[in-house]
C-alpha positions as CSV (number, residue, x, y, z in Angstrom):
1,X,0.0,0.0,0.0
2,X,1.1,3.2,-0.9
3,X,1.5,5.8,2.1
4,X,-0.8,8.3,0.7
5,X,-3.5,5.5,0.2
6,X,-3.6,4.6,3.8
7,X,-6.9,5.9,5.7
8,X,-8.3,5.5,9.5
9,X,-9.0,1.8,9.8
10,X,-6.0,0.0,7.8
11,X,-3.9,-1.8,9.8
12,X,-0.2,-1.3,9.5
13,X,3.0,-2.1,10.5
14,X,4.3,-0.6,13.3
15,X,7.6,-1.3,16.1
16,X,7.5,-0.4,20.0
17,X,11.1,-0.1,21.0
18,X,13.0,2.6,23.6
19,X,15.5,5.0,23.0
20,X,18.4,2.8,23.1
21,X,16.4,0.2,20.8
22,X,16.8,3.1,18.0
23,X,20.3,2.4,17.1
24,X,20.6,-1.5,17.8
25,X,17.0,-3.2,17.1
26,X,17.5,-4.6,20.8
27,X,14.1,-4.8,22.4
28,X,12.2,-3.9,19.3
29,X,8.4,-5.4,19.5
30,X,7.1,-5.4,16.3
31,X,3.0,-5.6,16.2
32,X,-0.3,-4.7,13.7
33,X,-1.5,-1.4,14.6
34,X,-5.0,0.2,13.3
35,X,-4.9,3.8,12.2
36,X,-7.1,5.9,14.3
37,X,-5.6,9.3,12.3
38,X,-4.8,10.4,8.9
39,X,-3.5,14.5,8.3
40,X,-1.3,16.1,6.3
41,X,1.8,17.7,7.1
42,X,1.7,21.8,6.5
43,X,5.4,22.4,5.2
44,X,6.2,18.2,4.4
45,X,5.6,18.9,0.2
46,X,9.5,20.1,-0.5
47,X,11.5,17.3,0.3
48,X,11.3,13.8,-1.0
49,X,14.0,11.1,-0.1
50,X,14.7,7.6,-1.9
51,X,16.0,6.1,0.9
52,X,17.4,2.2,0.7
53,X,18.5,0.3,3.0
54,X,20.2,-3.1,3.0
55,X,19.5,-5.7,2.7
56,X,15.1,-6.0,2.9
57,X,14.6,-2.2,1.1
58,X,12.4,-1.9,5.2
59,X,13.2,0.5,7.9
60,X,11.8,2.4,10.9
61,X,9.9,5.6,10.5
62,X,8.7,6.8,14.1
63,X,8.4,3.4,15.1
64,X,6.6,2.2,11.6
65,X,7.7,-0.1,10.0
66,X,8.1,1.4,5.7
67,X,9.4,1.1,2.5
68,X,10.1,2.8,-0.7
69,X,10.6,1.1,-3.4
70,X,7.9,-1.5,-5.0
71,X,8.4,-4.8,-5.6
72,X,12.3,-4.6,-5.5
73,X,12.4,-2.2,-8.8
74,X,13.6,1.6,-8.5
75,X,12.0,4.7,-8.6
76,X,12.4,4.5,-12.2
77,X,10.0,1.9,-12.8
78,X,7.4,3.5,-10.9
79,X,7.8,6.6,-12.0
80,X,5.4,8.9,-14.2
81,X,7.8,10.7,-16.1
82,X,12.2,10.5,-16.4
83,X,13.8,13.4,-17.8
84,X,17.8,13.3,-18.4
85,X,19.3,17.0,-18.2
86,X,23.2,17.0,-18.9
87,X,25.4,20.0,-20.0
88,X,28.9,19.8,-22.0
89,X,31.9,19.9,-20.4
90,X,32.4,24.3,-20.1
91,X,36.1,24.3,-20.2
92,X,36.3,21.8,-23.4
93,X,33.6,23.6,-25.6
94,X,34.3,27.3,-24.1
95,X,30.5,27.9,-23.4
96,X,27.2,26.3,-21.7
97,X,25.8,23.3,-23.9
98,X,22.8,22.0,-21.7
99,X,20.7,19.0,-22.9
100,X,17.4,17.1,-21.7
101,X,16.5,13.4,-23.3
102,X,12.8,12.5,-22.1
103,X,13.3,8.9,-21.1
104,X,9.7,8.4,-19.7
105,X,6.4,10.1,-19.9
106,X,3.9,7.9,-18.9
107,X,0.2,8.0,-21.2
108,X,2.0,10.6,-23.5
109,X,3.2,9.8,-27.5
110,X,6.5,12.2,-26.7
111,X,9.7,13.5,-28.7
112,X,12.4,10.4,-27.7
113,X,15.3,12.2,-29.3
114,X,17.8,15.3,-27.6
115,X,16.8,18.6,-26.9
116,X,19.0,21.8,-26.3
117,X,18.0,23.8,-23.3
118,X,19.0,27.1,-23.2
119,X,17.6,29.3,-20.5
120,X,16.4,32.6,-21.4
121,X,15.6,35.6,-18.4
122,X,12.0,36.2,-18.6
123,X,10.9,33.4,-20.5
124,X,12.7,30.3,-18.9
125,X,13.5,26.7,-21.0
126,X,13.3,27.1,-24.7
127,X,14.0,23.8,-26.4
128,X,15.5,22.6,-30.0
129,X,15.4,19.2,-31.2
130,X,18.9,18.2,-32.5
């Protein structure tokens, strides 16, 4: 289950463990817990981690038990869209080359070839297909 799919009533995951069990996993009871609460987070929206950790992809979030990858894949296989941005090497080519490859758009028929990027003041990306 997804963590913004879970409502008041699902029953999750969760661990019981002291202070000391935070760094070892000594004492750590793990045990089914109902939600009694769902809310959202004022301030929460601007930072998004891909954490992994050896060697089950699981780890402790306030004493619940999550994950965040699906069925062993990457965030690549479950994402909605992949865009590549690179730039040329400054020093070699004496001036800013920056590029952008759409990899992945999910549901749209899209350009699969390069793009330049060049950033303009007032009007942001303008891209060229090379």
């Amino acid at each position: 289950m997804r963590t913004c799919e879970v409502k008041v009533g699902d029953r999750i995951i969760s661990a019981n463990y002291d202070v000391v069990g935070r760094h070892n996993l000594d004492g750590v009871h793990v045990r089914v817990a109902k939600v009694l609460e769902v809310r959202e987070c004022d301030g929460c929206e601007n930072y998004v981690y891909d954490l992994s950790v050896e060697p089950f992809e699981n780890y402790l979030a306030d004493g619940v038990v999550v994950h965040n990858s699906t069925f062993g894949f990457g965030l690549e296989h479950i994402a909605d869209g992949i865009l590549h941005l690179w730039m040329d090497d400054v020093e070699s080519v004496k001036e800013v080359r920056r590029y952008l490859i759409i990899k992945k758009m999910r549901m749209t028929n899209h350009f699969r070839g390069t793009y330049r990027v060049e950033i303009a003041p007032s009007k942001g990306l303008i891209l060229t297909k090379l």
